[in-house]
N, C-alpha and C positions, 0 to 999 in steps of 0.2 A: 361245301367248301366256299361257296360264295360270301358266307357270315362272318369268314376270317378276319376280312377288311373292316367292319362291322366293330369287333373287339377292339385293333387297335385304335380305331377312334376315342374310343368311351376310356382307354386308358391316357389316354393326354386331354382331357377334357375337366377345365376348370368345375370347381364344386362350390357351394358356398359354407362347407364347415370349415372351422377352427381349426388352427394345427393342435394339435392333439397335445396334452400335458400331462406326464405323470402323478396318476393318483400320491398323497403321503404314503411312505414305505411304512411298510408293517414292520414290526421285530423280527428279526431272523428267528426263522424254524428251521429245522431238521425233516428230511424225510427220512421213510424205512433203511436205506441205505445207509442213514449218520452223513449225508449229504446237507451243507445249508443252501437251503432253499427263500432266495427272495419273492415276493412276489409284486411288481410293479404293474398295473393295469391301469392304461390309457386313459384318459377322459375325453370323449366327441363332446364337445360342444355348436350346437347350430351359429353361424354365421348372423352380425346382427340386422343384415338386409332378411334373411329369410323371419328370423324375430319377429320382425316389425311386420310382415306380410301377415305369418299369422295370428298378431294381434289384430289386423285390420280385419281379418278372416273372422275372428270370433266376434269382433266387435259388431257386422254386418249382419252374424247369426243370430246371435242376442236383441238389435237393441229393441224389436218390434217388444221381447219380451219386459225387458228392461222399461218401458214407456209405457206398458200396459199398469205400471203401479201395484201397491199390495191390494188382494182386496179387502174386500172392508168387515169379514168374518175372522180374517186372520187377524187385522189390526185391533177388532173384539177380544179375540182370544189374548194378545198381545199385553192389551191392558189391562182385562181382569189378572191375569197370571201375577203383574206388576202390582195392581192393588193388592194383592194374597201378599205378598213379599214385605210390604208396608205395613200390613197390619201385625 
């Protein structure tokens, strides 16, 4: 019973998504009943603070990669492939 307190916290507690936007409406369908059936689903989109967090995130994991350059087997294979195409 102590965790009750717990929940209501986390429901009043700011988030950084998007307010949510209705997907485009499909064409009305019918289900088994001869019911028309809409079907509208939400779109979450992340917040543009959280965005930017993780591009900085991927950026920090990369760049070691990134600076290492191609190496110099693959910029072989790269060219001959290029020369094939020319001739």
């Amino acid at each position: 019973m102590g965790d009750r307190g717990k929940d209501d916290d986390m429901k009043h507690r700011k988030t950084n998504l998007e307010p949510l936007e209705p997907v485009a409406e499909k064409p009305e369908s019918h289900n088994p009943m001869g019911r028309s059936v809409t079907s509208q689903k939400p779109e979450a989109r992340l917040g543009r603070e959280v965005q930017a967090r993780i591009g900085q995130q991927l950026r920090a994991m990369y760049n070691d990669v990134v600076s290492q350059g191609v190496p110099q087997h693959l910029t072989d294979l790269v060219r001959r492939l290029g020369d094939q195409e020319a001739e």
